[in-house]
C-alpha positions as CSV (number, residue, x, y, z in Angstrom):
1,X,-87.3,-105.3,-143.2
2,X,-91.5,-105.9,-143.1
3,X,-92.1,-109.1,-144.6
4,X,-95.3,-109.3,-146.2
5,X,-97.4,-112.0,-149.2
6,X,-97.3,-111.7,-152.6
7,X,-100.3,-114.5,-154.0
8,X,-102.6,-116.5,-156.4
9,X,-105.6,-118.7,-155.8
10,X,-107.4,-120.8,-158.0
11,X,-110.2,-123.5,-157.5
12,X,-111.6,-126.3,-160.6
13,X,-114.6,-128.3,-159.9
14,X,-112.4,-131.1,-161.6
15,X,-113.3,-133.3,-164.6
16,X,-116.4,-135.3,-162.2
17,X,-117.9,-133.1,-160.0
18,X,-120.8,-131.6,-161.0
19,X,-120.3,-128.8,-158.0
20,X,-117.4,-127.3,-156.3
21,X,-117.2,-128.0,-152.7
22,X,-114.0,-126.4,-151.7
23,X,-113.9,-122.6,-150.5
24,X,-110.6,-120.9,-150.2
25,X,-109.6,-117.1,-149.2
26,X,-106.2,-115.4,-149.5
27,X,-105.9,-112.5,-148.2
28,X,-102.5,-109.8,-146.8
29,X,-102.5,-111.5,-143.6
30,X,-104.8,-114.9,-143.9
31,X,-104.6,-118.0,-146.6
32,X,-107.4,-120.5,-145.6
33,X,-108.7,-123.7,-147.9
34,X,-111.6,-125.8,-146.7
35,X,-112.9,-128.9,-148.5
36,X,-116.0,-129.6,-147.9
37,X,-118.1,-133.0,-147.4
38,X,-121.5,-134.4,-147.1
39,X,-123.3,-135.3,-150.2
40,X,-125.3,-133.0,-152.0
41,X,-124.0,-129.2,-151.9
42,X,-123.8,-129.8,-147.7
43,X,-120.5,-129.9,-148.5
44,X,-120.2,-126.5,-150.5
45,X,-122.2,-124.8,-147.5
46,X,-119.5,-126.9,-145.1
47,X,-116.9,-125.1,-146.6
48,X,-118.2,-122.1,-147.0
49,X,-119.5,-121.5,-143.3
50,X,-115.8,-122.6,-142.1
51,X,-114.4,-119.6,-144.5
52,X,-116.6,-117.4,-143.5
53,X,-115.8,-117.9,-139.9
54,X,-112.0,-117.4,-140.3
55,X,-111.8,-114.7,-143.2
56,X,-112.2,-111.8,-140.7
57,X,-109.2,-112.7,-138.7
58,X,-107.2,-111.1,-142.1
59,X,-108.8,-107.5,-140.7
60,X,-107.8,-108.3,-137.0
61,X,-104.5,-106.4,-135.8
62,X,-103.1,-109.9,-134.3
63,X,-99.6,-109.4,-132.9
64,X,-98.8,-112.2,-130.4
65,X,-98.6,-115.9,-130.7
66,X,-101.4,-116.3,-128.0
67,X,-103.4,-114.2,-129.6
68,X,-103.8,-115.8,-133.0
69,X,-103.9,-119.3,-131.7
70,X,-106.5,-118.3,-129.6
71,X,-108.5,-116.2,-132.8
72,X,-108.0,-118.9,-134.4
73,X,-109.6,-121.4,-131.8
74,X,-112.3,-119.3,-131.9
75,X,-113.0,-119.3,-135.5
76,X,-112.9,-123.1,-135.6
77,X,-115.3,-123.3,-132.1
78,X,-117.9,-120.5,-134.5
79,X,-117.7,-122.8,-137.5
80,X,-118.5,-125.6,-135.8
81,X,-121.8,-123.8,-134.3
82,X,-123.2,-122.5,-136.9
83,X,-123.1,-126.1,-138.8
84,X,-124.4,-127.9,-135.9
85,X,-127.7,-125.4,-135.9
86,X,-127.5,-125.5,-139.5
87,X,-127.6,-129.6,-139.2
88,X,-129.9,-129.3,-136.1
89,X,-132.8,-127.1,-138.4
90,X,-132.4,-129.8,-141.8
91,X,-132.3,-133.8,-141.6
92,X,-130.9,-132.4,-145.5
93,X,-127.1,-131.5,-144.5
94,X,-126.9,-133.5,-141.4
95,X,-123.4,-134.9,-141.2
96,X,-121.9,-132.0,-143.3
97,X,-118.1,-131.3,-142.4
98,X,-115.3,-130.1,-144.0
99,X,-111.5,-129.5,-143.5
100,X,-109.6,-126.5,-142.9
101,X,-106.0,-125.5,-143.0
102,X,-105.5,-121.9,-142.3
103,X,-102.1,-119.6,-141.8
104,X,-102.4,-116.4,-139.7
105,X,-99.6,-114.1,-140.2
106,X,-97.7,-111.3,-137.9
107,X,-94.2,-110.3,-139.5
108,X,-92.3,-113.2,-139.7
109,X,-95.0,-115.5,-137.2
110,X,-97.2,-117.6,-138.5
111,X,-99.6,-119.8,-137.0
112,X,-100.5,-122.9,-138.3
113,X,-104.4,-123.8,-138.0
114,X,-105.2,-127.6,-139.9
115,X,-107.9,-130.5,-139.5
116,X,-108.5,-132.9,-142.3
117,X,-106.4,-133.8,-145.3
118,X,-106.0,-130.4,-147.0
119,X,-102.2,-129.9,-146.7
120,X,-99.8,-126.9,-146.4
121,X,-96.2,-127.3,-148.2
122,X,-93.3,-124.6,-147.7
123,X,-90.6,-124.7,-150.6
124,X,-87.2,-123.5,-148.8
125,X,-84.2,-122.9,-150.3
126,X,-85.2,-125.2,-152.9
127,X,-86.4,-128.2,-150.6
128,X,-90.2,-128.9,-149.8
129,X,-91.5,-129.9,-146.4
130,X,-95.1,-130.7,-145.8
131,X,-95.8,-128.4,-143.1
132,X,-99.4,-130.1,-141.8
133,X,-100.4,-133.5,-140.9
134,X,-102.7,-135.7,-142.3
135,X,-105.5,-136.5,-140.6
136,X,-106.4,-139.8,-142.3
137,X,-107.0,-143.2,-141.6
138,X,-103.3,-144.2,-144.1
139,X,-101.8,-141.6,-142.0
140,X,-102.2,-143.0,-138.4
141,X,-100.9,-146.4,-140.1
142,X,-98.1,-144.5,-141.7
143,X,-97.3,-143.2,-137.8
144,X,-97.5,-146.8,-136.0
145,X,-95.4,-148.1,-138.9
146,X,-97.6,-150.0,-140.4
147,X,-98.0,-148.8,-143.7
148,X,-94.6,-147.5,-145.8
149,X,-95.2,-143.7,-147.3
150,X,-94.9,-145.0,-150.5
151,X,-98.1,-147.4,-149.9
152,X,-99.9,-145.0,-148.6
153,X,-99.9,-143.1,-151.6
154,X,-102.0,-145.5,-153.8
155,X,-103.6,-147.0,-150.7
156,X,-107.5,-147.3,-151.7
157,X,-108.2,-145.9,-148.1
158,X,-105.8,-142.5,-148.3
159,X,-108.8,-140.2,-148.5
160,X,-110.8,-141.8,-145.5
161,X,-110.9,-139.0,-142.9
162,X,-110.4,-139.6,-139.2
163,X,-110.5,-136.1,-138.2
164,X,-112.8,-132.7,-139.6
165,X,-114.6,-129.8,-138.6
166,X,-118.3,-130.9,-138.1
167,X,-121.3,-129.9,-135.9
168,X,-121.9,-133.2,-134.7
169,X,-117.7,-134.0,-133.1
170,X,-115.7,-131.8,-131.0
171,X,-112.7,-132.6,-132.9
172,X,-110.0,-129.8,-132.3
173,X,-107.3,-128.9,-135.1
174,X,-103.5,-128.7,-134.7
175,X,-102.8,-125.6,-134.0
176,X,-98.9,-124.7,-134.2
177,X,-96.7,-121.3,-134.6
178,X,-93.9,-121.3,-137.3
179,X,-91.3,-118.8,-138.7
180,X,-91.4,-117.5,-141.9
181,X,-88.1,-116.1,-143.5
182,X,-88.0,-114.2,-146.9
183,X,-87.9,-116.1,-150.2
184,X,-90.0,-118.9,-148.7
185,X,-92.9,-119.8,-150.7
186,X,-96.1,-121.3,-149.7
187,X,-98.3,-123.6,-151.2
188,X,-102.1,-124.8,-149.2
189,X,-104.3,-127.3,-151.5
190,X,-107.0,-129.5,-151.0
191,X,-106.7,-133.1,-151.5
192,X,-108.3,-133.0,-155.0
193,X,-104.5,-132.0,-155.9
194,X,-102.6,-134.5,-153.6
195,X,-104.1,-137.6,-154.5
196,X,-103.2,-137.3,-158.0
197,X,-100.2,-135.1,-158.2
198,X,-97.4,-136.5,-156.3
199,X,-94.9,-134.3,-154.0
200,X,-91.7,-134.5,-156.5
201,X,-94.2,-132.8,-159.3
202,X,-95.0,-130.4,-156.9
203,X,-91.6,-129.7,-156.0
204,X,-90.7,-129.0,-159.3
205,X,-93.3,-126.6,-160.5
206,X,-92.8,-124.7,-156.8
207,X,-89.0,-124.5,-157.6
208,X,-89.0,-123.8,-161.5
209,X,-92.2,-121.6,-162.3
210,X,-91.3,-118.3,-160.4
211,X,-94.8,-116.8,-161.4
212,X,-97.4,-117.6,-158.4
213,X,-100.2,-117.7,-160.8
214,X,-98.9,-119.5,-163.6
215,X,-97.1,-121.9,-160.6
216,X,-100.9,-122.3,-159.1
217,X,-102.6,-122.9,-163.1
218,X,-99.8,-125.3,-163.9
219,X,-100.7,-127.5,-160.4
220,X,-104.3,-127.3,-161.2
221,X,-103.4,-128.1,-165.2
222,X,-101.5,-131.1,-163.8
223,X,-104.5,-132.2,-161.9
224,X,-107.1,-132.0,-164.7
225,X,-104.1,-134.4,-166.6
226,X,-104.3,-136.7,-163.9
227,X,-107.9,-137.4,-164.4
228,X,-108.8,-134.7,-161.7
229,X,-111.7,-136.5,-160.6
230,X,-112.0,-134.1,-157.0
231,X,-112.6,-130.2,-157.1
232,X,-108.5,-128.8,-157.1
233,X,-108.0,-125.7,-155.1
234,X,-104.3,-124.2,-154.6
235,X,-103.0,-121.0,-153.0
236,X,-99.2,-119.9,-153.7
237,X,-97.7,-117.2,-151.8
238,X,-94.5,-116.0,-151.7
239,X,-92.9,-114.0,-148.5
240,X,-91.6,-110.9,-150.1
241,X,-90.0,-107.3,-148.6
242,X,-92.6,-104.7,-149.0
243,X,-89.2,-102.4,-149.5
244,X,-87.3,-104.5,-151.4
245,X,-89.6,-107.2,-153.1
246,X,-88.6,-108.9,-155.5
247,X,-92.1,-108.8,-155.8
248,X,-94.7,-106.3,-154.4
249,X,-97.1,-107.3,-151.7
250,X,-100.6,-108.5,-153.1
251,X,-103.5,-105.8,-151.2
252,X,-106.1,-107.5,-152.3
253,X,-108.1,-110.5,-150.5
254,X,-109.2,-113.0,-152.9
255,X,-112.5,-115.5,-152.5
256,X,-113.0,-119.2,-155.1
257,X,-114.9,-122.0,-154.7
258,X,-117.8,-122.3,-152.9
259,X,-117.3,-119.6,-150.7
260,X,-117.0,-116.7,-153.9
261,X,-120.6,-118.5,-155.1
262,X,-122.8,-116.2,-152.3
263,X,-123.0,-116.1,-149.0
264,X,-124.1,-119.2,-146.7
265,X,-127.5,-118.6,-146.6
266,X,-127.4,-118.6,-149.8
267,X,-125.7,-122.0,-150.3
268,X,-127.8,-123.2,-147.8
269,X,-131.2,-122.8,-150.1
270,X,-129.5,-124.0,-152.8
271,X,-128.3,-127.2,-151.0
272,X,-131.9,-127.7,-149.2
273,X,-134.3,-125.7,-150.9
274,X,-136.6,-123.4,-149.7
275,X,-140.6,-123.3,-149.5
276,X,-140.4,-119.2,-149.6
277,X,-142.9,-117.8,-151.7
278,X,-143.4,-121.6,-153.0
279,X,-147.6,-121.0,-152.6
280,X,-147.8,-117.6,-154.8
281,X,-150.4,-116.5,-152.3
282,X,-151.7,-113.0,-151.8
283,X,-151.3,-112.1,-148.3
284,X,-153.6,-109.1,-148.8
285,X,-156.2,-111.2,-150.8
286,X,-159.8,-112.0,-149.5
287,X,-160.0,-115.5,-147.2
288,X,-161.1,-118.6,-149.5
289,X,-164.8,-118.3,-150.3
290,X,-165.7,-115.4,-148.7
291,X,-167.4,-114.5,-151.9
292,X,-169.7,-117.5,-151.4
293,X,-170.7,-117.4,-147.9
294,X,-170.6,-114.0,-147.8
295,X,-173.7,-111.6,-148.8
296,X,-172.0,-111.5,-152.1
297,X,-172.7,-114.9,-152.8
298,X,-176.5,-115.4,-151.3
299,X,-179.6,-115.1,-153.6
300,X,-181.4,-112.4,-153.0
301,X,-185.4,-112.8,-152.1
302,X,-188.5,-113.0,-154.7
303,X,-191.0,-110.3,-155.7
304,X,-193.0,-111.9,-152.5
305,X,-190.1,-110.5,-150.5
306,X,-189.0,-113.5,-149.1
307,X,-186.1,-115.2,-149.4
308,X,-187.3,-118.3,-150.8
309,X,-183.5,-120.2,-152.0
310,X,-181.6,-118.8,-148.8
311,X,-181.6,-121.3,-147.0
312,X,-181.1,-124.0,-149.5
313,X,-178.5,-122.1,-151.1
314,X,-176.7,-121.1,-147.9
315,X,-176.3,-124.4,-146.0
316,X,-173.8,-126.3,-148.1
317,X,-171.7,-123.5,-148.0
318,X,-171.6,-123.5,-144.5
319,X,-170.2,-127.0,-144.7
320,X,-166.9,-126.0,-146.4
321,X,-164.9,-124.6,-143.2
322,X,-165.7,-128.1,-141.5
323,X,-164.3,-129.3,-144.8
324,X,-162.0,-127.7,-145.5
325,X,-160.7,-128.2,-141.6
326,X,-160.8,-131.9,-141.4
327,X,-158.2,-131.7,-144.9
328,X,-156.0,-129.6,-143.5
329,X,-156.1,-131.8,-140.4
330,X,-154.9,-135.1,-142.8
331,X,-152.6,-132.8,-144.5
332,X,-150.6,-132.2,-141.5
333,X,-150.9,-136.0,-140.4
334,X,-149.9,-137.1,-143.4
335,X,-147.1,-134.7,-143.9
336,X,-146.0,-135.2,-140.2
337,X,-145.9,-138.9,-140.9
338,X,-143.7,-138.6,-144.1
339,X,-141.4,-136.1,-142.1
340,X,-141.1,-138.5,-139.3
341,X,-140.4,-141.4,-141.2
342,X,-137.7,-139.7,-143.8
343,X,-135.6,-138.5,-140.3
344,X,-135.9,-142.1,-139.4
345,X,-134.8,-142.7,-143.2
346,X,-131.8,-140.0,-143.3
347,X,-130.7,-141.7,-140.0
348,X,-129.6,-144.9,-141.4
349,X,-126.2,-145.0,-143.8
350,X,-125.2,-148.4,-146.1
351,X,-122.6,-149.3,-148.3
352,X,-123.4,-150.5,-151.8
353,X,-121.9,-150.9,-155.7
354,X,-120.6,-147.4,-157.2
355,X,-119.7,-148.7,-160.7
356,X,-116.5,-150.4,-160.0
357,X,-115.9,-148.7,-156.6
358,X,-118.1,-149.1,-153.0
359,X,-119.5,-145.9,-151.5
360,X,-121.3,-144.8,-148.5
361,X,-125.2,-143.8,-149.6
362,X,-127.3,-142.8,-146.7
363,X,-131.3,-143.8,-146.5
364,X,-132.2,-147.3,-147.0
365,X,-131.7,-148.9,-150.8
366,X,-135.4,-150.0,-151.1
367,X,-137.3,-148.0,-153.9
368,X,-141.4,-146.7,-153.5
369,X,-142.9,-145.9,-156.5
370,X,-139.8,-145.9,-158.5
371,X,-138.6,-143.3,-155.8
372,X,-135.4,-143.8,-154.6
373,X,-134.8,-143.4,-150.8
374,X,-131.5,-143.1,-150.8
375,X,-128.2,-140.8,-151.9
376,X,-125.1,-140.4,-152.5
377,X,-123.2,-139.9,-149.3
378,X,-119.9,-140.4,-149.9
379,X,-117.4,-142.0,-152.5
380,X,-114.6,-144.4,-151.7
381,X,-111.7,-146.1,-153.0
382,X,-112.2,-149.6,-152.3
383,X,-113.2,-151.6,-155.5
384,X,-116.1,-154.1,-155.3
385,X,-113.7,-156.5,-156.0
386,X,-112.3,-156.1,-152.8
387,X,-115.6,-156.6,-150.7
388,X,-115.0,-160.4,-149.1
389,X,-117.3,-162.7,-150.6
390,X,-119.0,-163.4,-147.3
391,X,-120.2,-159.4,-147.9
392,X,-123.3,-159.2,-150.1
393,X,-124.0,-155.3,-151.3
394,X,-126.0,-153.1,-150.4
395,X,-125.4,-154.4,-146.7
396,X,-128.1,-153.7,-144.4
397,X,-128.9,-149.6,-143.7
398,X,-127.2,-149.1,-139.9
399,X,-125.7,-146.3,-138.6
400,X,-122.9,-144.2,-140.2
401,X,-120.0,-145.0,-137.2
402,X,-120.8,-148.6,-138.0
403,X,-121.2,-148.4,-141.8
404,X,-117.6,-146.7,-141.5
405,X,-116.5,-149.6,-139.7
406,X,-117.4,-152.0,-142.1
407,X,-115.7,-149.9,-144.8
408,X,-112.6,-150.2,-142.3
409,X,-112.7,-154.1,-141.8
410,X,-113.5,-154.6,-146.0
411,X,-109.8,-152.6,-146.2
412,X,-108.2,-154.3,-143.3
413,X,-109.2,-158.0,-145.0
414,X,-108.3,-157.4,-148.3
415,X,-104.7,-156.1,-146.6
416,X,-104.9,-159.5,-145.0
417,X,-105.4,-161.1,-148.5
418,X,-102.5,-159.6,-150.1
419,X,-100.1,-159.6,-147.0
420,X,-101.0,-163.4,-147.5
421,X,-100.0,-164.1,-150.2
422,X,-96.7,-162.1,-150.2
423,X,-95.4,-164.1,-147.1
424,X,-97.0,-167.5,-149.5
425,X,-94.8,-166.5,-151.9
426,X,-91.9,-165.6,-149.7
427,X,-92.4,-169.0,-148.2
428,X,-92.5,-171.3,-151.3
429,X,-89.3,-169.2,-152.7
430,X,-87.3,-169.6,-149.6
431,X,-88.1,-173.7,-149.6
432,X,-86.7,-173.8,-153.0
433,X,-83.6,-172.2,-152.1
434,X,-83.2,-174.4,-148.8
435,X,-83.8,-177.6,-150.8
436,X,-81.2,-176.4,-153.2
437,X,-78.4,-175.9,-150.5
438,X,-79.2,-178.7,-148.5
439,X,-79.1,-181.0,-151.9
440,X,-75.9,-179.4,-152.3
441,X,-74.6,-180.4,-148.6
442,X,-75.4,-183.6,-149.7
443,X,-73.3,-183.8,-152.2
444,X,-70.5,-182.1,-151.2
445,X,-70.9,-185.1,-148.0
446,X,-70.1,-187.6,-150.5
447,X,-67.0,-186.1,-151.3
448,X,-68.0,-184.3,-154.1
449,X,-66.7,-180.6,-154.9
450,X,-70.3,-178.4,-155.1
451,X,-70.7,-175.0,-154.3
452,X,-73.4,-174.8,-151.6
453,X,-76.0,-172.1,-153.2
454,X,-76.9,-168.9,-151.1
455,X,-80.1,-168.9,-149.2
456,X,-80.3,-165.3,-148.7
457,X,-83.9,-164.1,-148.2
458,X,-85.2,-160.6,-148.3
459,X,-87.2,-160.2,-144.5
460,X,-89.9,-162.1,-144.4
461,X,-93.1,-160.4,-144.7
462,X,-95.4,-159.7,-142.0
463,X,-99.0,-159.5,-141.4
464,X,-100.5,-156.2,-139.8
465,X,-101.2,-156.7,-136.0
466,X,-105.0,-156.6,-137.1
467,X,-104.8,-160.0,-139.3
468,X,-106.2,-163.4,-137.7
469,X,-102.5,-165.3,-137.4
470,X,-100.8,-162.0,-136.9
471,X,-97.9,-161.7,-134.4
């Protein structure tokens, strides 16, 4: 028995995107999703650049475990190359990143490539298992036991990133073998799915809808009900007998999202611009003013033979290359000065009012000429409401480790607040109950038959270890 794939992929931009930052790839031997990150479309070149590094493993003849762990080590260690030159050549995409979660198959082998949030499932004999890790911020405090799964679902932090493929970390991915066995079924999304489609509605179109296409348009159709407000990518694949089926092997490799828009180069352009052929200028033309300081431009001499207007003609015309020099001379000043001081600009990152919602901008908030100097870096959960009062937005522009720090302490305070207020009200219930029964002692002491009420509590509540007053 040759086990082999038999899949669909799909990618949305969503309901509020205006772009589609996610690339995926499925191919015979290779599903890969990336989901992109950076503002602008750094994040569609992100992704894209990431896909591109790890598509060609689907042409390699990989047969041992070492050897696709190691290929795809490599890939990630490319990707991560090419968008630190790519971020090291444009101030433009600087801080680009993106996820990845990969699986490299040999027979019945698979290994597991994943960093970020993306998340591959496997539906076995009619249970799901989420076969990669979260690496999130809600995550890590789901693993210390901090936060309860079921909070971390609607936590306003779950899509906070701790861990991605950029130029500017060395973050490595978890890389991990697994066995496949026939009838298993495969599903790799990006988060735009996750956050608003839970896992029991993804269990139940995995186990009822035996179609791989229709199973991935009915999680993407679920997504867009949701309010899909993040670009929704999903591959499906079932493991199948290329002999026996039940369904036959899909041959051909498969490219959405970002990733199926052109190749990176071109992405690139698109997300930076490009001053190509911006002048129009004829490279074979004649040098500025040649026909004036030329012989074509002098006057010739007078019936006396001399040349009586030459030199009165000639000499402002000789002025023009000094000119013409000393401009180009301020031009470059002028533009190195702007250059200089919009790095300086693009360095700093801020937190500010998103509608109802706080995001991360990057630049500095203040305005010249009715010219912003800021954008759009990335988009949060936290509601302004949540922001202590002590907090005025936009807080001052710093740097992006420390902007995300305040984001972190904002989320860990208004935890605080609630975990609060639940012990409060654990508290003032539980001093109702022990008046009650210690009333009812009382009475019972003066020979009186009363039932002594229960004070059963549920556990107190706690507050997280980084609360003032915790522990």
């Amino acid at each position: 028995m040759t086990l082999a794939l038999h899949y669909a992929l799909r990618s949305d931009v969503g309901l509020l995107r205006e772009g589609n930052e996610d690339s995926a790839y499925a191919g015979p031997r290779l599903l890969a999703i990336a989901d992109g990150m950076g503002g602008h479309a750094a994040g569609e070149v992100a992704s894209a650049v990431a896909i591109s590094a790890i598509a060609p493993l689907d042409r390699q003849n990989l047969v041992s475990d070492d050897d696709m762990l190691n290929a795809l080590a490599d890939a990630i260690s490319s990707a991560r190359a090419t968008l630190h030159d790519i971020s090291a050549a444009d101030p433009a995409v600087e801080g680009m990143g993106t996820t990845l979660t990969a699986m490299l198959w040999a027979g019945a082998r698979v290994a597991v490539c994943h960093i970020g949030d993306s998340r591959a499932y496997l539906l076995r004999d009619h249970d799901l298992y989420q076969v990669t890790r979260d690496h999130t911020l809600v995550q890590s405090l789901v693993d210390e036991g901090r936060l309860s799964p079921a909070a971390a679902a609607s936590h306003p932090q779950r899509s906070l990133i701790l861990r991605a493929l950029q130029g500017s970390t060395d973050a490595d991915p978890d890389l991990a073998m697994h066995d496949a066995i026939l009838g298993d079924r495969y599903l790799l999304c990006s988060d735009g799915l996750t956050d608003v489609v839970g896992d029991e509605a993804v269990h139940r179109v995995l186990s009822t809808v035996p179609d791989a296409e229709e199973a991935v348009d009915q999680l993407i159709a679920l997504a867009i009900h949701n309010g899909g407000p993040d670009n929704i990518t999903c591959i499906v694949a079932d493991v199948v007998d290329t002999v026996a089926g039940p369904l036959p092997p899909t041959r051909d490799a498969v490219l959405a999202g970002a990733a199926a828009s052109g190749d990176v180069s071109t992405l690139l352009r698109a997300a930076v611009g490009s001053a190509a052929g911006a002048s129009g200028a004829d490279p074979h033309a004649a040098p500025p003013g040649a026909s004036m300081n030329g012989h074509r431009g002098r006057i010739t001499a007078g019936p006396g033979g001399e040349d009586d207007q030459d030199e009165g003609f000639d000499e402002p015309r000789r002025r023009w290359p000094v000119v013409t020099s000393v401009l180009i001379v301020l031009i470059v000043l002028i533009a190195t000065g702007i250059y200089v001081g919009y790095r300086s600009i693009q360095e700093n990152y801020y937190l500010a009012a998103d509608g109802s919602h706080v995001s991360i901008y990057r630049g500095i908030s203040q305005k010249i000429a009715f010219v912003g100097l800021s954008s759009l870096y990335q988009k949060t959960d936290v509601l302004t409401s949540e922001v202590p009062a002590g907090l005025s937005l936009p807080t001052t522009p710093t740097t992006l480790a420390k902007t995300q720090a305040t984001l972190t302490q904002i989320m860990q305070d208004h935890a605080c607040d609630v975990a609060s207020q639940h012990i409060a009200g654990w508290q003032s219930e539980y001093d109702k109950k022990l008046q009650a029964a210690n009333a009812a002692r009382a009475e019972r002491a003066r020979h009186r038959k009363v039932a002594i009420p229960s004070v059963a509590m549920p556990r107190k509540p706690v507050l997280p270890p980084y609360c003032a007053g915790a522990g």
